[in-house]
N, C-alpha and C positions, 0 to 999 in steps of 0.2 A: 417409572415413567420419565424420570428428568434422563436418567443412563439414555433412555434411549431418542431424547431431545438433543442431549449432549452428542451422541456418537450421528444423529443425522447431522448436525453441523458441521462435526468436525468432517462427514465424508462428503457435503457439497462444500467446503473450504477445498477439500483435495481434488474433487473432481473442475472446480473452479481456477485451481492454479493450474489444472492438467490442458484444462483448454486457453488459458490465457498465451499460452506460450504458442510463437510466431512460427508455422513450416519451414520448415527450409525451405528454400524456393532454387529451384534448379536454372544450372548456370542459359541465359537465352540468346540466340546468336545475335539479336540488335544490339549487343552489347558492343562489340568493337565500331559498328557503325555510331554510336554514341559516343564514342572517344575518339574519333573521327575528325567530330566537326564541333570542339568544347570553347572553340572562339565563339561563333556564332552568339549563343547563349551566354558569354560571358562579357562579349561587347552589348550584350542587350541589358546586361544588368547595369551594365557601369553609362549605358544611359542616362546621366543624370544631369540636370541643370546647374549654376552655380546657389541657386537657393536651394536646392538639397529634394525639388522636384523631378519627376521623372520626364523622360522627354517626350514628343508627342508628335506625330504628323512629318515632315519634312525635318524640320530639324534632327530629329529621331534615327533617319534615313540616313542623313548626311553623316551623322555620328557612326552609325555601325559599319556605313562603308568605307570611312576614314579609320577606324579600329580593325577593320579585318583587310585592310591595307588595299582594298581596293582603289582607294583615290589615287589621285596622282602625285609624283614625287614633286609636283614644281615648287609647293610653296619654302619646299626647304631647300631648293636649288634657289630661288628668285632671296632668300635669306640670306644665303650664302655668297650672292651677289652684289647685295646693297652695298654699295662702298662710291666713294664721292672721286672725283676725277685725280682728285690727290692721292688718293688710297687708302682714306680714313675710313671705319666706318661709319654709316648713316643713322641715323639716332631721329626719335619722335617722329615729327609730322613729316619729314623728308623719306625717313623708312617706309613710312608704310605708304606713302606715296606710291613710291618705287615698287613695296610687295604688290599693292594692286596692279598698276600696269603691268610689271611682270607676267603675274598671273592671268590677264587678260588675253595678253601676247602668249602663253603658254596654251591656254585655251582654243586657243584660233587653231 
């Protein structure tokens, strides 16, 4: 009686390991359309706030369209601008002074 306790166990252990194991799964054509578009998906993880929240509503929006590069280049043209009548650059409250109106004027 125990032989044949023994040998049912040992042949649901094998028919157990036989099913545990994963199909192949055959190669599917949205495959290249997924590799596509891996920004999308990847600006939406790096959505994240500076306390380590994730973003949310508008903010969210703004992020994935400046990540997948749809914003506009001004703010780094109006950066690249900032410089004082002498030719110095422009540093603190005078910069960003200058980036906002830029920007505004870019806008327009």
């Amino acid at each position: 009686m125990n032989k044949f306790f023994a040998s049912a166990l040992v042949a649901l252990f094998a028919v157990n390991m036989a099913y545990a194991q994963a199909p192949a799964t055959p190669a599917s054509p949205a495959a290249p359309a997924a590799a596509a578009a891996p920004a999308a998906g990847n600006c939406e993880a790096k959505a994240v706030s500076k306390s380590g929240k994730p973003l949310a509503g508008a903010a969210k929006t703004a992020y994935i369209k400046k990540c997948e590069g749809g914003a506009a280049a001004a703010p780094s043209d109006c950066a690249g601008k900032a410089v004082s009548k002498s030719g110095k650059p422009l540093a603190g409250a005078a910069k960003t002074a200058f980036i906002k109106k830029c920007e505004a004027d870019a806008a327009k």
